[in-house]
C-alpha positions in Angstrom: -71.9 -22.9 -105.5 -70.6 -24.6 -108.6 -72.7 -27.0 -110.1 -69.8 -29.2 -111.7 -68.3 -29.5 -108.6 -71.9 -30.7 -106.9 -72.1 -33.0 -110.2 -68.6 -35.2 -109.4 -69.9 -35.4 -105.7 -73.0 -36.8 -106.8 -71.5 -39.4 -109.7 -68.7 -40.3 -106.6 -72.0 -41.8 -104.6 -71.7 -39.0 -101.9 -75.3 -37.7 -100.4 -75.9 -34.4 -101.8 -75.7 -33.1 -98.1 -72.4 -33.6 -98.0 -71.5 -32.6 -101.0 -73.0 -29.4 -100.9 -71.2 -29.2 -97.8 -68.0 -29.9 -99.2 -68.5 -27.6 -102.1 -69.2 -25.0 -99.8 -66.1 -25.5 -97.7 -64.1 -25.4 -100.7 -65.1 -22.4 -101.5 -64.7 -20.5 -98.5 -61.2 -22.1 -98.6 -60.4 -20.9 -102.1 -62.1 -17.5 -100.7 -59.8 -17.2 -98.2 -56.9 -18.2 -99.7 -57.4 -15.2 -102.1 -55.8 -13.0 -99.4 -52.5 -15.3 -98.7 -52.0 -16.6 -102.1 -50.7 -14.6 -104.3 -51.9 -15.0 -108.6 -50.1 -13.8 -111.6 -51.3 -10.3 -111.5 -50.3 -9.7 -108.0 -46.8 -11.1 -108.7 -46.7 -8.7 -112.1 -47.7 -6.3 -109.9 -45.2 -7.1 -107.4 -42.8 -7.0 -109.9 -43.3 -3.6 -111.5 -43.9 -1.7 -107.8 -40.4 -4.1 -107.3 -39.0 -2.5 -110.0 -40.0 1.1 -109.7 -38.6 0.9 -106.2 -35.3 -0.4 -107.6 -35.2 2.7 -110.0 -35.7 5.2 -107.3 -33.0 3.6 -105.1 -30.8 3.3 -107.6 -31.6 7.1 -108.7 -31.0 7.9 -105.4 -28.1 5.9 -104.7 -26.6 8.0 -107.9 -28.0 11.6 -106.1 -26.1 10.2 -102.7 -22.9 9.2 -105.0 -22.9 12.6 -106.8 -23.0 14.4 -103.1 -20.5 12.4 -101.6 -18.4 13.2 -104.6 -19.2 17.2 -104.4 -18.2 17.1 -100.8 -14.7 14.9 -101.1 -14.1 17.4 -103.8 -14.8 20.5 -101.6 -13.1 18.6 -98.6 -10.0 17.8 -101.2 -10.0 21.6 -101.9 -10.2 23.0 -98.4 -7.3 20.8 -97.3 -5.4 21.7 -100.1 -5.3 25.2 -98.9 -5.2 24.7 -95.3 -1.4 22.6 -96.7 -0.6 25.5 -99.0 -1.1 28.2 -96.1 0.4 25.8 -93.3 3.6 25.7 -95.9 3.8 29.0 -96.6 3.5 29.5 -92.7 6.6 26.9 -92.6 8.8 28.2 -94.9 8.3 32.3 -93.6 9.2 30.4 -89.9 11.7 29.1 -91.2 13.4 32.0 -93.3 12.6 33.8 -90.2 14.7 31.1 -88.1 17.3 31.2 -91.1 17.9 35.3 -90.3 17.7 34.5 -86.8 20.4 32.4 -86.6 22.7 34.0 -90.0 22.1 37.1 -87.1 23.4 35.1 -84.4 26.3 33.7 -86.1 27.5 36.7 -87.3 27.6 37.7 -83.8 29.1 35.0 -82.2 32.0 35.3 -84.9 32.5 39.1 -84.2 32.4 38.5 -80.3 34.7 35.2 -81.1 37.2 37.6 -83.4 37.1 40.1 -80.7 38.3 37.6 -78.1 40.8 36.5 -80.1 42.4 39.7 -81.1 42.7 40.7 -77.6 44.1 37.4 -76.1 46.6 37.5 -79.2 47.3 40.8 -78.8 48.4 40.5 -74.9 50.7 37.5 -75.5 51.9 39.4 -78.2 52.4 42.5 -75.5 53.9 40.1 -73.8 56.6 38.1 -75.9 57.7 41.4 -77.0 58.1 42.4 -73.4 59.9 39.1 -73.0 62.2 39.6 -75.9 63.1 43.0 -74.7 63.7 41.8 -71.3 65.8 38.9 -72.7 67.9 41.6 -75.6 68.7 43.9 -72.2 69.9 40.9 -70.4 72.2 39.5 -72.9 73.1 43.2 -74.1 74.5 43.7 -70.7 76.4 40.3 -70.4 78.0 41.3 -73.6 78.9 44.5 -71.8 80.0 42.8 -68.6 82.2 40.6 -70.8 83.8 43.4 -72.8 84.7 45.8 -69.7 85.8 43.4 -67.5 87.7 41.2 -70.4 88.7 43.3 -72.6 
């Protein structure tokens, strides 16, 4: 018990009783207030483990950064080459394709040439057989004209 505290109580006309009393609840008040107040040195304390803590998230808020950064990197690679072999895979379709078609072209034009030649070349057959026909006609009205005229 403190004495000074017993001393006031006394000088402030209260039986020593009670002020023993009070003294004595003040005390297990202040006792017990130890564990839910917090002093200087536990907030120091608090501060410094608060501290710490904020250097080893931020530390490992760095490690995640650095990881994440490693794997974009790696992802950014891998992609980059899937694109490059998808394109190289594109353009051999498509020069592929390109033959493909030149090929098919070609052959359409030969079989188109072909067709042509020989429907040219029957009406050809044809107006010559025409002309003939048409020479011999006239040929023999000539003759018609000259025997029985002439």
């Amino acid at each position: 018990m403190q004495a000074e505290s017993l001393e006031v109580l006394e000088k402030a006309s209260v039986a020593p009783g009670q002020a023993r009393a009070i003294v004595r609840a003040i005390e297990i008040e202040i006792a017990g207030a130890k564990d839910t107040l917090a002093t200087k040195h536990d907030l120091l304390e608090q501060r410094s483990d608060t501290r710490q803590w904020v250097g080893e998230l931020r530390a490992e808020i760095a490690k995640l950064r650095a990881e994440v950064q490693a794997d974009l990197a790696k992802l950014r690679a891998e992609v980059q080459a899937d694109l490059a072999k998808l394109r190289a895979e594109v353009q051999a379709d498509l020069a592929e394709l390109r033959a493909e078609l030149q090929g098919d072209i070609a052959k359409l034009r030969g079989e188109l040439q072909a067709e042509i030649h020989t429907a040219v070349a029957g009406s050809t057959r044809q107006m010559y057989m025409a002309l003939l026909g048409h020479l011999t006609l006239t040929l023999g009205f000539i003759y018609f004209l000259f025997t029985k005229l002439g």
